[in-house]
C-alpha atoms as one frame of an Amber mdcrd trajectory, in Angstrom:
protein
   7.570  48.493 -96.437   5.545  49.505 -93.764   4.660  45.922 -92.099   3.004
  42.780 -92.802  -0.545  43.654 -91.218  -1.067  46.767 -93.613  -1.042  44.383
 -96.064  -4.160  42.979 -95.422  -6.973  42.187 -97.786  -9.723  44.439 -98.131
 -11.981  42.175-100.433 -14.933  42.167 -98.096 -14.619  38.346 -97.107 -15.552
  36.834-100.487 -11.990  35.181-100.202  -9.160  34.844-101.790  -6.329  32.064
-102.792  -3.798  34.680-101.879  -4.619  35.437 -98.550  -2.868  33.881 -95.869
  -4.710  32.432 -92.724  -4.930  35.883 -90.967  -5.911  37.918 -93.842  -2.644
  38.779 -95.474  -2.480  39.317 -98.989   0.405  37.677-100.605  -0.028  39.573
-103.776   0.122  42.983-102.069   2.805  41.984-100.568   4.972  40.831-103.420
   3.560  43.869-105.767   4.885  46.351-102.395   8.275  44.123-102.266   8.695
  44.801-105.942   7.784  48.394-106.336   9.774  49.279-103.012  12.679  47.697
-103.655  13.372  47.549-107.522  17.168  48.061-107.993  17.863  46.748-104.180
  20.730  44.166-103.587  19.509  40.605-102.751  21.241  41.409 -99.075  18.818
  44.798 -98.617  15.660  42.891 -99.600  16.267  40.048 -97.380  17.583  42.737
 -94.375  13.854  44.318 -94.875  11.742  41.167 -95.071  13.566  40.143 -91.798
  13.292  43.384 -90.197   9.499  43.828 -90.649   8.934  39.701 -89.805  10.331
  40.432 -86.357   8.164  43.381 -85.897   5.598  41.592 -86.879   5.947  38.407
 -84.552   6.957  40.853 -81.595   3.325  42.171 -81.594   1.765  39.264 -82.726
   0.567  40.174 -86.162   2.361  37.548 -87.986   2.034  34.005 -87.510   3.852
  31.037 -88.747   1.174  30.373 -91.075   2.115  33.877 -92.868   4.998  33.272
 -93.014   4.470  29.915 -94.519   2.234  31.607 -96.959   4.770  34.438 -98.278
   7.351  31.681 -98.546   5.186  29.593-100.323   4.159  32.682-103.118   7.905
  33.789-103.300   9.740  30.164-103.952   8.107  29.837-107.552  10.296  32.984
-108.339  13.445  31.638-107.093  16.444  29.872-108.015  17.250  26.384-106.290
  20.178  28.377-104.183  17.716  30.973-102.966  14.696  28.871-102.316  17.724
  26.814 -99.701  17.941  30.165 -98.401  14.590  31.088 -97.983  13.951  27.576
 -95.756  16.674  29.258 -93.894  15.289  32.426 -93.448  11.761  31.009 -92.232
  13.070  28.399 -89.792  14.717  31.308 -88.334  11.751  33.420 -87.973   9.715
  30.689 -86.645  11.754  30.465 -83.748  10.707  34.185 -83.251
């Protein structure tokens, strides 16, 4: 994954329920996430999501809003354990 902000949605501001509240698309990001990291352990995929989040929230190009957003379009795909774990994971980055 490169980072959150080249992720952003190109659809020439006719909007989108996707996007997050600074242009993100969610669904380029999952389809990326996918595609990227098919065959990954849980462990690597989490490492990489955490890795770019903190990248992104050092220079300011992801907000807690984003982040909100992502971990609003990935719970529906999770298990009841993992969805604990992604509430982890975001409290976590908010304090970023």
């Amino acid at each position: 994954m490169n980072d959150f902000n080249s992720f952003i949605n190109s659809n020439d501001g006719r909007g989108d329920e996707n996007q997050s509240a600074s242009g993100m698309d969610i669904s380029s990001v999952l389809s990326s996430l996918a595609g990227k990291y098919e065959g990954a352990s849980e462990d690597e995929i989490i490492a990489a999501i955490i890795s770019e989040a903190e990248k992104g929230r050092r220079n300011g190009t992801l907000t807690d809003a984003d982040i909100d957003a992502f971990a609003q379009s990935v719970a529906p795909f999770l298990n009841e354990k993992q969805k604990k774990h992604l509430l982890r994971i975001v409290k976590y980055l908010k304090k970023k």
